[in-house]
N, CA, C and O atoms as a GROMACS GRO file, in nm:
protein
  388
    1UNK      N    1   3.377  -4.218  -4.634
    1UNK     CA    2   3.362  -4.111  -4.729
    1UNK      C    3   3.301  -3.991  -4.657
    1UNK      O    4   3.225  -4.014  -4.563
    2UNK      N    5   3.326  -3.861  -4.694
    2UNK     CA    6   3.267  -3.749  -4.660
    2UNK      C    7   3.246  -3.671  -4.770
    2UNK      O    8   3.303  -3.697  -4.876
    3UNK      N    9   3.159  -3.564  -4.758
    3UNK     CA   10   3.112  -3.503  -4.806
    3UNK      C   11   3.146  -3.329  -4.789
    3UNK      O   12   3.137  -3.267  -4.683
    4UNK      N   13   3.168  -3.297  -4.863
    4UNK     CA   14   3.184  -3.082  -4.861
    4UNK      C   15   3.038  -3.036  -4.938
    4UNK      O   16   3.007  -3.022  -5.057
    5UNK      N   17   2.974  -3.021  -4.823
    5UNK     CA   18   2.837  -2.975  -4.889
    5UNK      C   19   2.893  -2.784  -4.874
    5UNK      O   20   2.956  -2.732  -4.782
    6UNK      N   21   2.830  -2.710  -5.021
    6UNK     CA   22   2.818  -2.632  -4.979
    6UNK      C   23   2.733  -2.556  -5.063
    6UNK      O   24   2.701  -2.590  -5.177
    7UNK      N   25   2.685  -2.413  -4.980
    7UNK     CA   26   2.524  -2.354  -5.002
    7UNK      C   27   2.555  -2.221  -5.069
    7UNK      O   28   2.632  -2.153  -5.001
    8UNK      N   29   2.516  -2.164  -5.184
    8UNK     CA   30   2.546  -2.065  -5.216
    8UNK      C   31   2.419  -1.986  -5.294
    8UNK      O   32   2.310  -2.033  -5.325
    9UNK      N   33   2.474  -1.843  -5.313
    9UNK     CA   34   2.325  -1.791  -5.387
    9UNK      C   35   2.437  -1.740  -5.553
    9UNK      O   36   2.559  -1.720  -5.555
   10UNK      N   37   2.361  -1.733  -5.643
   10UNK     CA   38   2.448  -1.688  -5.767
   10UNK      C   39   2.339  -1.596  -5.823
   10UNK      O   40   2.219  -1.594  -5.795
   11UNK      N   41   2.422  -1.509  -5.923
   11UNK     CA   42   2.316  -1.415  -5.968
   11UNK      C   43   2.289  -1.490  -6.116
   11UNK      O   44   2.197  -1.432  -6.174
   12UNK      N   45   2.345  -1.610  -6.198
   12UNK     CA   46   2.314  -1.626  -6.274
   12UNK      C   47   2.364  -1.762  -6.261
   12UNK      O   48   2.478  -1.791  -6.223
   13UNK      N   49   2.234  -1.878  -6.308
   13UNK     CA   50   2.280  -2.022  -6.285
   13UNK      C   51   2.366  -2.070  -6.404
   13UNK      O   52   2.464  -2.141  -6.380
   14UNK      N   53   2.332  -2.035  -6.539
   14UNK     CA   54   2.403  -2.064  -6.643
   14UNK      C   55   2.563  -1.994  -6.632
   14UNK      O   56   2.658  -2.070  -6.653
   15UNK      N   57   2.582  -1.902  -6.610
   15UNK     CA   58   2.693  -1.798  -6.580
   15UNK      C   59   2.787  -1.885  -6.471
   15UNK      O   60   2.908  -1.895  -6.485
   16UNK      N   61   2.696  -1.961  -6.337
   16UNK     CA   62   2.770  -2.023  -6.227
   16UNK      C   63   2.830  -2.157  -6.290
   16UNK      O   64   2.935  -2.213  -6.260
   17UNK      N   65   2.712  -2.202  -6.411
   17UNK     CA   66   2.794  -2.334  -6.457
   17UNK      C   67   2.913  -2.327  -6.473
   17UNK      O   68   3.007  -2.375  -6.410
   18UNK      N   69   2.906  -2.252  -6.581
   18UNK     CA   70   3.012  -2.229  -6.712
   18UNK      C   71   3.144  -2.239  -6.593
   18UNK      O   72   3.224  -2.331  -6.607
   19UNK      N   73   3.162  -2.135  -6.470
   19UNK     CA   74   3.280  -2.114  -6.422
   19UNK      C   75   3.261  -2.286  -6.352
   19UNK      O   76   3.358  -2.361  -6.368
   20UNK      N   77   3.202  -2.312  -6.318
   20UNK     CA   78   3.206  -2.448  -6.195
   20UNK      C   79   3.286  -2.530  -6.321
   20UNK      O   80   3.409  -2.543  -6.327
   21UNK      N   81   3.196  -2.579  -6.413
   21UNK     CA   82   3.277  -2.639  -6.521
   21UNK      C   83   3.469  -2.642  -6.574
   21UNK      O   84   3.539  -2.727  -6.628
   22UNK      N   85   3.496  -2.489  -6.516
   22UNK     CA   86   3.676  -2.476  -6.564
   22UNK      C   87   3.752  -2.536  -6.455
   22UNK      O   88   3.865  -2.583  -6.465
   23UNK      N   89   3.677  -2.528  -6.348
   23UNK     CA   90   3.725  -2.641  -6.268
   23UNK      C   91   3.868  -2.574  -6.153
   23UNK      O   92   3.973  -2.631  -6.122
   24UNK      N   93   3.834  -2.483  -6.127
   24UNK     CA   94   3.947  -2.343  -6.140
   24UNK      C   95   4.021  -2.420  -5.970
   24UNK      O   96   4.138  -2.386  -5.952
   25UNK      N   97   3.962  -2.510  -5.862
   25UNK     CA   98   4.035  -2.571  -5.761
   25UNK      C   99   4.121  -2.687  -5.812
   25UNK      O  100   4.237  -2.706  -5.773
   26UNK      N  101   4.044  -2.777  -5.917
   26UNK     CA  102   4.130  -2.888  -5.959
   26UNK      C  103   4.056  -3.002  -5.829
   26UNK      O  104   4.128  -3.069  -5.755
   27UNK      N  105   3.920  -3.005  -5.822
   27UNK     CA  106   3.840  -3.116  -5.776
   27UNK      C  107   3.843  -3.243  -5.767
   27UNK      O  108   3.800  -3.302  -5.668
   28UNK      N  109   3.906  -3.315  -5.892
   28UNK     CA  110   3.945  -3.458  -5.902
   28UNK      C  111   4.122  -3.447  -5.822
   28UNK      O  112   4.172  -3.502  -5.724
   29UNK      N  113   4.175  -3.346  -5.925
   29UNK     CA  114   4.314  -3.373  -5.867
   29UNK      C  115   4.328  -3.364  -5.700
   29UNK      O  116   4.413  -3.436  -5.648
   30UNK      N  117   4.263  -3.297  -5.631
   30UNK     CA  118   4.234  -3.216  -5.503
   30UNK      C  119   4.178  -3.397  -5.420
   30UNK      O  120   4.189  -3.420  -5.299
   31UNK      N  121   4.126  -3.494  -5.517
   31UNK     CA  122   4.085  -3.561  -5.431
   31UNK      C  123   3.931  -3.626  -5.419
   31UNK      O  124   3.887  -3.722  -5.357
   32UNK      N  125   3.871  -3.528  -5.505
   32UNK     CA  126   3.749  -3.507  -5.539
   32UNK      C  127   3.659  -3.670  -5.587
   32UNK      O  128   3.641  -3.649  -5.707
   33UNK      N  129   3.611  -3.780  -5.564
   33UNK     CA  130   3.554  -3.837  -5.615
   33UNK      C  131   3.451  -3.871  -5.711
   33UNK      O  132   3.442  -3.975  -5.776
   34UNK      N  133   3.350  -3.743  -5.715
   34UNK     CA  134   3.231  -3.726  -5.735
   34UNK      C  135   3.170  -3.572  -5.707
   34UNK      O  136   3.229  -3.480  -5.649
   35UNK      N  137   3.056  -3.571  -5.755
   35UNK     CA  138   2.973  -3.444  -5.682
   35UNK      C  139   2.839  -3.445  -5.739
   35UNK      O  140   2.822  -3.499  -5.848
   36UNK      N  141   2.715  -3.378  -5.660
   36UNK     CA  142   2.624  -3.329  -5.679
   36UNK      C  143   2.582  -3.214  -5.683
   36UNK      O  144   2.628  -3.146  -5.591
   37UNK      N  145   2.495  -3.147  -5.770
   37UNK     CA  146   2.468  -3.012  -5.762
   37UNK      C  147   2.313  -3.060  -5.778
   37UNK      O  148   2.262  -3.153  -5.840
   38UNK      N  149   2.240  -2.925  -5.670
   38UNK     CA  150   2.120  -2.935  -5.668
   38UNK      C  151   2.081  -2.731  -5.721
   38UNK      O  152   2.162  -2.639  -5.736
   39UNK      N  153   1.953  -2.731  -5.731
   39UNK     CA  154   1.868  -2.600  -5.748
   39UNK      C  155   1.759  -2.602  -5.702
   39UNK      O  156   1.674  -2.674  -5.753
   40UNK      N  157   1.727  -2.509  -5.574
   40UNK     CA  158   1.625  -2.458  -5.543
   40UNK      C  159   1.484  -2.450  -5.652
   40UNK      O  160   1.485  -2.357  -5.733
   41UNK      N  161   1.363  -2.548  -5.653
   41UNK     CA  162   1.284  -2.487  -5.717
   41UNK      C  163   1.181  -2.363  -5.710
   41UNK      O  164   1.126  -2.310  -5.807
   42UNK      N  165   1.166  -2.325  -5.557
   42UNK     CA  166   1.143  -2.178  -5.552
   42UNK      C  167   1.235  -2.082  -5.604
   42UNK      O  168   1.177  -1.985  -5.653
   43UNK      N  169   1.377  -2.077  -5.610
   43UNK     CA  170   1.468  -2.007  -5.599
   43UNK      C  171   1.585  -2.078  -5.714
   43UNK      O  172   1.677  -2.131  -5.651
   44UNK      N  173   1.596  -2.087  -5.834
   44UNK     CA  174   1.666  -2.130  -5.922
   44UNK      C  175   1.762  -2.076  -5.876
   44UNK      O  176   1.811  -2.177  -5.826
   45UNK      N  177   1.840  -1.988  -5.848
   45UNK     CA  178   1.961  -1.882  -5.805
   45UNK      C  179   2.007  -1.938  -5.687
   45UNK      O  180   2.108  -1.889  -5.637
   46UNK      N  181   1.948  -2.041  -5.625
   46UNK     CA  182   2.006  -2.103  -5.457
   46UNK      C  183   2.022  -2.197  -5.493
   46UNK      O  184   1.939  -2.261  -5.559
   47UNK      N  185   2.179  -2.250  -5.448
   47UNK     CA  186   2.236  -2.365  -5.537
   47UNK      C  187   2.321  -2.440  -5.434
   47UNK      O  188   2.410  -2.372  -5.383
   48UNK      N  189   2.310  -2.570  -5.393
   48UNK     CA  190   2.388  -2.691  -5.325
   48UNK      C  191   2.451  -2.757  -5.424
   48UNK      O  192   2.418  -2.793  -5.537
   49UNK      N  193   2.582  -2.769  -5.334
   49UNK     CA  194   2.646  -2.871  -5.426
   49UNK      C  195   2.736  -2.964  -5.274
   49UNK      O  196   2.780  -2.918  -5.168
   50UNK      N  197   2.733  -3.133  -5.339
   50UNK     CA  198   2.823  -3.205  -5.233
   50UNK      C  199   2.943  -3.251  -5.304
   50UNK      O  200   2.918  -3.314  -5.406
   51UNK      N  201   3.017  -3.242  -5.287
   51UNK     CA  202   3.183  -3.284  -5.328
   51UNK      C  203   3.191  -3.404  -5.193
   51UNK      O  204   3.184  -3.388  -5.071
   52UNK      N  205   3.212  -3.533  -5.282
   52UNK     CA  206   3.271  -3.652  -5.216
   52UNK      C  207   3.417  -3.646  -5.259
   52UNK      O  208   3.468  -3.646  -5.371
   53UNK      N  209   3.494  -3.638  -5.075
   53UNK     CA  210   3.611  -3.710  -5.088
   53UNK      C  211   3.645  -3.788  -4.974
   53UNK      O  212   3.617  -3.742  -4.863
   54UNK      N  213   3.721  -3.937  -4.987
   54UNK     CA  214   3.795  -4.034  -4.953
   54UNK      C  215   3.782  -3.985  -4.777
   54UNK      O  216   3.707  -4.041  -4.697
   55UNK      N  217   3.872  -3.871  -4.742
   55UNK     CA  218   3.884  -3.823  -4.640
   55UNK      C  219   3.820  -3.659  -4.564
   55UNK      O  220   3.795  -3.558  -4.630
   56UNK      N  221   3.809  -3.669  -4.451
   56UNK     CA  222   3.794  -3.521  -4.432
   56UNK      C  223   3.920  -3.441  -4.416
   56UNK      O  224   3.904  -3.320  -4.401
   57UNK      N  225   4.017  -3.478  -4.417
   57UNK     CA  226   4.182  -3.395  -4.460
   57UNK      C  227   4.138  -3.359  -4.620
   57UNK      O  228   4.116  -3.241  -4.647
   58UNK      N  229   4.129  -3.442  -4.705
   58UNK     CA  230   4.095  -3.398  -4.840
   58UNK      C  231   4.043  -3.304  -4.870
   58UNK      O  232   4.089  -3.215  -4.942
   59UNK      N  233   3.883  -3.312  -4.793
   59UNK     CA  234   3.803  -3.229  -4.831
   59UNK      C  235   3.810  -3.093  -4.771
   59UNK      O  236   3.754  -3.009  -4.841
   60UNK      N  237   3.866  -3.045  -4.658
   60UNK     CA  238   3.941  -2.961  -4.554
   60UNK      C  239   4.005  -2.902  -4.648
   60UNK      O  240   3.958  -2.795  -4.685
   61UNK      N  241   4.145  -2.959  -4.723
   61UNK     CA  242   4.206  -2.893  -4.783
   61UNK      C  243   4.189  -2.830  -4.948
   61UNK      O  244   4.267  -2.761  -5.014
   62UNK      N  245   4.066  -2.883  -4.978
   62UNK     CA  246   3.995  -2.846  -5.104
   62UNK      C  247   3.914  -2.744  -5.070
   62UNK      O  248   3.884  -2.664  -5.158
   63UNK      N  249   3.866  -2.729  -4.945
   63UNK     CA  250   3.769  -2.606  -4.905
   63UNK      C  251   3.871  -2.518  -4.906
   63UNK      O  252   3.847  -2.408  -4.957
   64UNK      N  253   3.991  -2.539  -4.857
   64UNK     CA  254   4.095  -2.378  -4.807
   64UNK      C  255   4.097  -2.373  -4.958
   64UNK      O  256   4.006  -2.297  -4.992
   65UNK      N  257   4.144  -2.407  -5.037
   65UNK     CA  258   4.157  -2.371  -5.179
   65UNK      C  259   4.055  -2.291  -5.242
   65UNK      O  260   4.082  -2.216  -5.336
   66UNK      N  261   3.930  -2.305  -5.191
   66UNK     CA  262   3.795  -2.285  -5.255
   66UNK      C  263   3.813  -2.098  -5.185
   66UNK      O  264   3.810  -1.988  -5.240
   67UNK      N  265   3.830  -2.135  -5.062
   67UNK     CA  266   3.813  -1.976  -4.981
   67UNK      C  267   3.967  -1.912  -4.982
   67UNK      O  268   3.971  -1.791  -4.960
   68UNK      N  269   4.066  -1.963  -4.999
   68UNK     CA  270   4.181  -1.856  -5.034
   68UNK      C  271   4.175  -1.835  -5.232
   68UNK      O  272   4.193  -1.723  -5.280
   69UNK      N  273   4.155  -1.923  -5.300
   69UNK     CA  274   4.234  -1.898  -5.420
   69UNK      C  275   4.082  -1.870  -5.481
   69UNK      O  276   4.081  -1.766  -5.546
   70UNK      N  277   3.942  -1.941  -5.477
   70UNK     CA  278   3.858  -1.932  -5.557
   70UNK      C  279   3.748  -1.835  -5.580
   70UNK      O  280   3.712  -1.765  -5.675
   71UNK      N  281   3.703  -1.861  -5.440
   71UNK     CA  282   3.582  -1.764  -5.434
   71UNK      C  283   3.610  -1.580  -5.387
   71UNK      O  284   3.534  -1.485  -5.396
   72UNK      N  285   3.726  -1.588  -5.347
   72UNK     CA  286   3.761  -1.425  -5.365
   72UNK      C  287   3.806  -1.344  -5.536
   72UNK      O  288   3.853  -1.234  -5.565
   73UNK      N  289   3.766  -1.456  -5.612
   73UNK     CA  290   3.852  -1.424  -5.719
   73UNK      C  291   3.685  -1.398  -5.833
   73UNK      O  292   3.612  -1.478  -5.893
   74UNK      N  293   3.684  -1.302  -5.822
   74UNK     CA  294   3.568  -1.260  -5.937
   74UNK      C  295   3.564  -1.342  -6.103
   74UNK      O  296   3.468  -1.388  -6.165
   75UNK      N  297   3.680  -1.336  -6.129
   75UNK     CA  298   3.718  -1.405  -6.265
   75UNK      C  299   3.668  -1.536  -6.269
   75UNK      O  300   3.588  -1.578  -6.352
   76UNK      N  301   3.751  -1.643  -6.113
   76UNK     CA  302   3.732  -1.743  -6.103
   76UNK      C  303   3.568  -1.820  -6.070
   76UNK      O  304   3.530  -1.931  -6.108
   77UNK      N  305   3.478  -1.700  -5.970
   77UNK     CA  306   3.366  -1.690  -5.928
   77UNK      C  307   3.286  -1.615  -5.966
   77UNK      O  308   3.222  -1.560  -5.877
   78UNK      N  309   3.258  -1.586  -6.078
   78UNK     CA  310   3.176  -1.382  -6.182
   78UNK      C  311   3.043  -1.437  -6.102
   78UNK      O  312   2.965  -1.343  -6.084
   79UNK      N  313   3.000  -1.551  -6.054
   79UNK     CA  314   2.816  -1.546  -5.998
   79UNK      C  315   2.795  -1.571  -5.865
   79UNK      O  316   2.695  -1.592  -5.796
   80UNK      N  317   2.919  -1.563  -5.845
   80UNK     CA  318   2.886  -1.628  -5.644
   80UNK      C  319   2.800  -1.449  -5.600
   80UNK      O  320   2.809  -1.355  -5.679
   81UNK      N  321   2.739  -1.439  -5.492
   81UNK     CA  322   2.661  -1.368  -5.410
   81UNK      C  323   2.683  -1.404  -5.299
   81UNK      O  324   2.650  -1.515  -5.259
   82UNK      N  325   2.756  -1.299  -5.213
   82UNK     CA  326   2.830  -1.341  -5.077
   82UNK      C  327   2.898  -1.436  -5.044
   82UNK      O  328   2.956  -1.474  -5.146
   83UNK      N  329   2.925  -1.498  -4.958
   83UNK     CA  330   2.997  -1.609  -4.868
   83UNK      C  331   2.881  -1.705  -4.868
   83UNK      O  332   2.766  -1.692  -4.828
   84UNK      N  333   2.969  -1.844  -4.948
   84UNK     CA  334   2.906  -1.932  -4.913
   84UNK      C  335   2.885  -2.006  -4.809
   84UNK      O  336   2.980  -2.001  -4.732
   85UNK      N  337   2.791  -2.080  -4.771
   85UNK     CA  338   2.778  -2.188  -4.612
   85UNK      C  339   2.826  -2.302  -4.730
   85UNK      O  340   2.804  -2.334  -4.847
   86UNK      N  341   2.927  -2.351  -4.581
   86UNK     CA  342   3.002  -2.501  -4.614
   86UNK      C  343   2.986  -2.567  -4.440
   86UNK      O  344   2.978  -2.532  -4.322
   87UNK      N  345   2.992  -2.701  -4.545
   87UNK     CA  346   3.018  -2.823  -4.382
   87UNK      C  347   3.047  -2.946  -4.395
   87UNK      O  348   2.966  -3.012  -4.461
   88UNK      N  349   3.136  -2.997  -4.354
   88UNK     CA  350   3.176  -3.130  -4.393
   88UNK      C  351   3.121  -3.255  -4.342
   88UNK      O  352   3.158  -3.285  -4.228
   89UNK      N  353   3.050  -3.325  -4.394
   89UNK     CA  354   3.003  -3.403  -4.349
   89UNK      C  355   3.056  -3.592  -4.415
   89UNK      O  356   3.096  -3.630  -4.525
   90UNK      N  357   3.026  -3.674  -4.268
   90UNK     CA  358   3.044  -3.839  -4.274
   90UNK      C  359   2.892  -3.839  -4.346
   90UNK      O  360   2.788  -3.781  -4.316
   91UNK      N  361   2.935  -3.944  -4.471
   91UNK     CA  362   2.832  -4.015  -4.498
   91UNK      C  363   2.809  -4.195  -4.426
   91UNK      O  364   2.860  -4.300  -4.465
   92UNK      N  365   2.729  -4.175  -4.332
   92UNK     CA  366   2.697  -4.261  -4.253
   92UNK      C  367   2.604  -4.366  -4.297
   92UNK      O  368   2.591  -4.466  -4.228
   93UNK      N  369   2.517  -4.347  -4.442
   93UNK     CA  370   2.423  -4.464  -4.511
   93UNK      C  371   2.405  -4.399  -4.608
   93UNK      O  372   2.376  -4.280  -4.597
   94UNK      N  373   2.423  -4.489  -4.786
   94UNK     CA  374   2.315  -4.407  -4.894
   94UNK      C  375   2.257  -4.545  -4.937
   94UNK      O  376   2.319  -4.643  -4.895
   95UNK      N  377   2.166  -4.562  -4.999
   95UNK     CA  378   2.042  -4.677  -5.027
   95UNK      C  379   1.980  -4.588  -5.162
   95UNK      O  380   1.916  -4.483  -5.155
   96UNK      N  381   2.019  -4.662  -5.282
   96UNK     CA  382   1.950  -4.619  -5.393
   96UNK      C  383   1.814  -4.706  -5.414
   96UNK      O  384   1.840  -4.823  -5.384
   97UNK      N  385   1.716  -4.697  -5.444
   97UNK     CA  386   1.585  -4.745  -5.508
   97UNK      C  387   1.604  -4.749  -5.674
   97UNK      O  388   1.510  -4.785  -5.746
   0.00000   0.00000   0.00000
C-alpha cells in the first residue's frame, strides 16, 4: 500500500470541506482506498491529508488528476492557497493500540 500525502494551506476549513466532500477527482473510482485528513492545531487553515492506494501507479495517476483537472480549477478548489506539497509514500508498518 502507499500513500499520497498531501500538504496544503486553505483560507477556509469549512469552505475546503464542503469542496473535498464533491469529490470532484473521483478518489474511490481513481483507486482510492481510504484517507485521512489532519489540522494543524496552531494553524487550523494548514491541512494534511493521506489518500491510500493499492499501488503507486494509482496514486501517480490520481495526483495528475488532482494538478491538471482539480486544483487549477477555482470552482473545483474556492480554498486551496497556492500549490500544494505532495509525496508518495510506501507504507512500510501501521500498529494500532
Amino acid at each position: 500500500m502507499v500513500s499520497l500525502r498531501v500538504r496544503l494551506k486553505v483560507r477556509d476549513y469549512d469552505m475546503w470541506r464542503e469542496a473535498f466532500g464533491k469529490d470532484a477527482a473521483g478518489r474511490q473510482a481513481s483507486g482510492a482506498t481510504g484517507y485521512r485528513i489532519f489540522r494543524g492545531q496552531e494553524d487550523p487553515n494548514r491541512v494534511e491529508l493521506d489518500l491510500d492506494f493499492p499501488t503507486s501507479t494509482e496514486a501517480e495517476k490520481f495526483l495528475e488528476v488532482m494538478r491538471r483537472d482539480v486544483w487549477p480549477d477555482p470552482d473545483k478548489s474556492p480554498a486551496k492557497l497556492g500549490a500544494p506539497e505532495t509525496s508518495i509514500l510506501d507504507v512500510v508498518e501501521t500498529h494500532a493500540y
